[in-house]
C-alpha positions in Angstrom: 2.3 -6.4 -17.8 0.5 -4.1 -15.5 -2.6 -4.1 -13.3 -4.5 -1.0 -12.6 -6.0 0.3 -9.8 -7.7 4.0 -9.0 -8.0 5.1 -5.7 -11.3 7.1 -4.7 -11.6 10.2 -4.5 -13.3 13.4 -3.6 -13.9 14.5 -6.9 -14.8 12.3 -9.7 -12.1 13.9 -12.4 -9.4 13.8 -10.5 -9.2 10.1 -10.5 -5.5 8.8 -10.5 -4.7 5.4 -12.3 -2.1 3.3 -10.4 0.0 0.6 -12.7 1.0 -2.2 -11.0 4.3 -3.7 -12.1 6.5 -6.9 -11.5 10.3 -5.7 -11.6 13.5 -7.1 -10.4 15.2 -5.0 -7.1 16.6 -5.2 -4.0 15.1 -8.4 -2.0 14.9 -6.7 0.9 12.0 -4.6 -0.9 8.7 -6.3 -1.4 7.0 -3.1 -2.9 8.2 0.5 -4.1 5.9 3.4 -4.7 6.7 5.3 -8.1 4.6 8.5 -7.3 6.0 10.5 -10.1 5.0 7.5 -12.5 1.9 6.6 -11.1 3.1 2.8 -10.7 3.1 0.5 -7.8 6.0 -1.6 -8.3 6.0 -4.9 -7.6 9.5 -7.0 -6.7 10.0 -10.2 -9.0 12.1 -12.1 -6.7 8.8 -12.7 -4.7 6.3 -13.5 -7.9 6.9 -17.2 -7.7 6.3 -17.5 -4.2 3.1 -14.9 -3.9 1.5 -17.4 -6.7 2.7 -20.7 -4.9 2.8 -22.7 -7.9 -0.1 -21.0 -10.1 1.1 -19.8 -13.6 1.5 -15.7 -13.8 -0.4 -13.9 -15.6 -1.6 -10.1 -15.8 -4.0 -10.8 -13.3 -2.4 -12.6 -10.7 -2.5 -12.6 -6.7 -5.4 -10.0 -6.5 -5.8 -10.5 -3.4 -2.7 -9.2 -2.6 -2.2 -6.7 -5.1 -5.9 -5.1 -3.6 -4.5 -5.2 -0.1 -1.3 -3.9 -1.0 -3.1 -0.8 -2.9 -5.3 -0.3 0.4 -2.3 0.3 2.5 -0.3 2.3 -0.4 -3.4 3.7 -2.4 -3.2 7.2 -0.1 1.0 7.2 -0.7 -0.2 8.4 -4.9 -2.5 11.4 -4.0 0.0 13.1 -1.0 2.6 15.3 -2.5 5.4 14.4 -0.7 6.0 11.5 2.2 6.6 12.5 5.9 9.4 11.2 7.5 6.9 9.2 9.6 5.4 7.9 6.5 8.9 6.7 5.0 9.7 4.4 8.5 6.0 3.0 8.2 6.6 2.1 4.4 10.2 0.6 5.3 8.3 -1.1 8.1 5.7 -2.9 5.6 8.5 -4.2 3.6 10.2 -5.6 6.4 7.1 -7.6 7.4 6.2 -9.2 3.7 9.6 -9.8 3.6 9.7 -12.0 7.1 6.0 -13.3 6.0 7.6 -14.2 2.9 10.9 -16.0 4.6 8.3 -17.9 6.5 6.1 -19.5 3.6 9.6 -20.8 1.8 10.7 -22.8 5.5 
């Protein structure tokens, strides 16, 4: 299942719809941005642990998922990533990855 998000934008029509998706990949990966797709893709490995013992559903950890697409939200309308921009993505990861270490101990 998917949630959606649209980021704003200057112009009313051009409107982008972001799917949010659980899939299964690399632990050391939190999140992936699927520009050419239009999807936000979300690592299963961490579901269980984001919910912390509620039941998933299509609608789960918003709070999360709405932070996550104010950090990423700008990565769907630029063309192309900068270098700079790859390190700070690779950086994000790393951190809900730790964060996420932390709530398991």
């Amino acid at each position: 299942m998917a949630s959606q998000f649209a980021p704003e934008s200057e112009s009313p029509s051009a409107t982008q719809r972001i799917d949010l998706r659980w899939e299964t990949f690399d632990r050391q990966e939190v999140f992936r941005v699927d520009r050419e797709n239009g999807r936000l893709l979300l690592n299963r490995e961490y579901r269980d642990s984001l919910l912390a013992g509620l039941s998933p559903s299509r609608d789960d950890v918003p709070i999360f998922k709405a932070l996550l697409f104010c950090l990423l939200g700008p990565d769907f309308q630029d063309a192309k990533p900068t270098e700079r921009r790859r390190r700070e993505l690779a950086r994000i990861n790393r951190i809900l990855v730790a964060a996420s270490a932390l709530g398991q101990g």
